[in-house]
N, C-alpha and C positions, 0 to 999 in steps of 0.2 A: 536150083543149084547153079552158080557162076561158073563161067567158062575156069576163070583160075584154078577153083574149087576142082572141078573134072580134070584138070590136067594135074595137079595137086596129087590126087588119084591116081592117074593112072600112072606117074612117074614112079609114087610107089609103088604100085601094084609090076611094074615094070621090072623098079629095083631091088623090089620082093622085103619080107619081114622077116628078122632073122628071130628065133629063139632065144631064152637067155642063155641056155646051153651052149647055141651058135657064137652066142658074144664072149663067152665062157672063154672058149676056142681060141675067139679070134682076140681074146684080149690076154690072154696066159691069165686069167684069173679065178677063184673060186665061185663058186655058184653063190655063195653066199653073199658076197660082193658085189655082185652083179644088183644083185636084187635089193640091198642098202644103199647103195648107188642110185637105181633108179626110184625108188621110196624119197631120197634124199633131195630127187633131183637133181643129183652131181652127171649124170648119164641121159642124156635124152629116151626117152622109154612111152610107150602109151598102151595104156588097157583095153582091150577089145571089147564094145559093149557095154564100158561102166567102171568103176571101181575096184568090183572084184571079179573082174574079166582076166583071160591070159595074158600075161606082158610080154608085149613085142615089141622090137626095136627094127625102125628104121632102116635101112644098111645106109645109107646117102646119109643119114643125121650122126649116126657114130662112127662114120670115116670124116666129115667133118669137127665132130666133135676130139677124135683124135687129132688131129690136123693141127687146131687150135690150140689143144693142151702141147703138144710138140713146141707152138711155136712160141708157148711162153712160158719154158720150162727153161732153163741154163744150166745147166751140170756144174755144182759147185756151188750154187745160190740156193737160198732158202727162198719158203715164198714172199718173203717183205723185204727181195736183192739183195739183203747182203751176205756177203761169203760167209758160208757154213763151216 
């Protein structure tokens, strides 16, 4: 295993794995959402163990990931800019 790799690790293991429950929460949204989202790959998300492992999320990848969607959202715009 690469140094990268280990620190990769322990950054998360640092910033901890939230639940989809947790993301639930912390995104005002349904459970069901969550878990279309991350199937979709609209949400950063990873399976523990494989495919059909429990989905966990990041906490560092979906406050980035909000981050991003913030900063290129506009109020009033659609997603192809122009006024709605």
């Amino acid at each position: 295993m690469s140094t990268r790799t280990v620190r990769t690790m322990t950054t998360v293991i640092e910033d901890g794995l939230l639940k989809p429950a947790e993301v639930c929460k912390l995104l005002a949204v349904s459970r069901t959402w969550v878990y279309a989202a991350a199937a979709e790959g609209r949400i950063p998300a990873i399976r523990l163990g494989g495919p059909e492992g429990p989905l966990r999320f990041v906490r560092a990848d979906v406050e980035r990931w909000l981050q991003d969607a913030r900063a290129e959202w506009t109020p009033g715009r659609s997603q192809s800019g122009q006024a709605a």
